[in-house]
N, C-alpha and C positions, 0 to 999 in steps of 0.2 A: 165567553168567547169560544167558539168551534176552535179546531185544533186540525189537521190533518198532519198523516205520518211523511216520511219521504215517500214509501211507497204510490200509497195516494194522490200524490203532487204530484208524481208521474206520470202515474196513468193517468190524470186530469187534464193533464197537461202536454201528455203527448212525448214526454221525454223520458231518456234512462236516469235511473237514479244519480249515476256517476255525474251526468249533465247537472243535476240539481247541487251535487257537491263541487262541483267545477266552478257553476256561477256564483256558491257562497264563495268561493277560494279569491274568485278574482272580483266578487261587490255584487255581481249584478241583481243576488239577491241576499238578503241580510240573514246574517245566519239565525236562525233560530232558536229562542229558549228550548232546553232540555227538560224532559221528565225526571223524575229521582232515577229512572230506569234506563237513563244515560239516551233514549229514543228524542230525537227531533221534532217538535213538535209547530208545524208551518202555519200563519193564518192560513182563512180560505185567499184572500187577498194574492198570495204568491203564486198560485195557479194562474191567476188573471193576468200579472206579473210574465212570466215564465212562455205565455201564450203569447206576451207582447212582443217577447223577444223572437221568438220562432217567425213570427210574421215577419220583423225586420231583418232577420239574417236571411228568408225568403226572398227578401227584397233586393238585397245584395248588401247591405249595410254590416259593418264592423264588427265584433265584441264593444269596441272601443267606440266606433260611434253609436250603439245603441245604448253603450250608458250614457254618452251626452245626450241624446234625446231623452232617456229617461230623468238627468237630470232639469232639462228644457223645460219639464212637466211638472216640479214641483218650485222652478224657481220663477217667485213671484214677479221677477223685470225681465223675463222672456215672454215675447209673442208669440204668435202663429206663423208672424213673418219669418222667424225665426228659426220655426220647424220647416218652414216653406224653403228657405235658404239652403237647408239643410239636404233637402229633398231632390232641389234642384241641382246642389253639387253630387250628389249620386246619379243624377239620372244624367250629368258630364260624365263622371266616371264610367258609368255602366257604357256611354256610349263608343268610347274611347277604346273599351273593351272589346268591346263587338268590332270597331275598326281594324284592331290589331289580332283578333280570331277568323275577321273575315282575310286579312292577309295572310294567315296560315295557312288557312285554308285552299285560297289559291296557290302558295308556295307548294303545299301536296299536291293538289290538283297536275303542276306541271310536273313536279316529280313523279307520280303516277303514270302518265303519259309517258314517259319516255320508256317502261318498263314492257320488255315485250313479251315480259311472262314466261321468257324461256332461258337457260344457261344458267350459269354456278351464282351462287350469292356472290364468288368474289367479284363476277363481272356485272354485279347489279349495278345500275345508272341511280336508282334511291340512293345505296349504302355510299356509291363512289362518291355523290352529290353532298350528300351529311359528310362525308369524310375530309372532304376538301373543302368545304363549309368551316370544320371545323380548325382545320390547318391555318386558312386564313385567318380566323379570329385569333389565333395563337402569333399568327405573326404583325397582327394588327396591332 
């Protein structure tokens, strides 16, 4: 059976080595038998692994929910529906997201506006606006 090092798994895969000891630390990939030379010794298999992850946290998905998916995929009383399910509660999430960025967004928008580019920070209408933003919330 081939072998690859951490080093290799990295670069195969697109990550830092730290990344590769990170996802042993917390499962998402099994650690590896050792050389007598104390060196890590990966199948090819964790590269493929390692790649699957990166797509998913691309995607928007968890640490935590890419290991339920990758447990999805070896347990034999999960379906497709299943990963389907899965997919479609991120793609609520995701959207929820975009909601609550698109209201930032505008919230800047009108904070920007009112700034006329000219006079002291202290009489900025942004910092006055966060400030008394934040007051409220403290007496909320």
């Amino acid at each position: 059976m081939a072998a690859l090092t951490i080093g290799q798994v990295a670069r195969q895969s697109g990550v830092g080595v730290e990344t590769l000891r990170f996802y042993e630390r917390t499962g998402l990939i099994e650690e590896p038998p050792r050389r007598d030379s104390g060196y890590r010794q990966y199948p090819v298999d964790t590269v493929r692994r390692v790649r699957f992850i990166r797509r998913a946290k691309a995607l928007g998905f968890t640490l935590k929910e890419i290991s339920d998916l990758l447990s999805l995929r070896v347990d034999t009383d999960s379906t497709c529906a299943d990963v389907r399910d899965r997919a479609r509660s991120k793609i609520l999430d995701i959207e929820e997201r975009i909601r609550r960025l698109e209201g930032m967004r505008d919230a800047l928008k009108q904070l920007a506006a009112t700034c006329a580019k000219e006079g002291r920070t202290s009489e900025c209408p942004i910092l006055e606006a966060l400030y008394r933003k934040e007051q409220d919330d403290d007496e909320g």
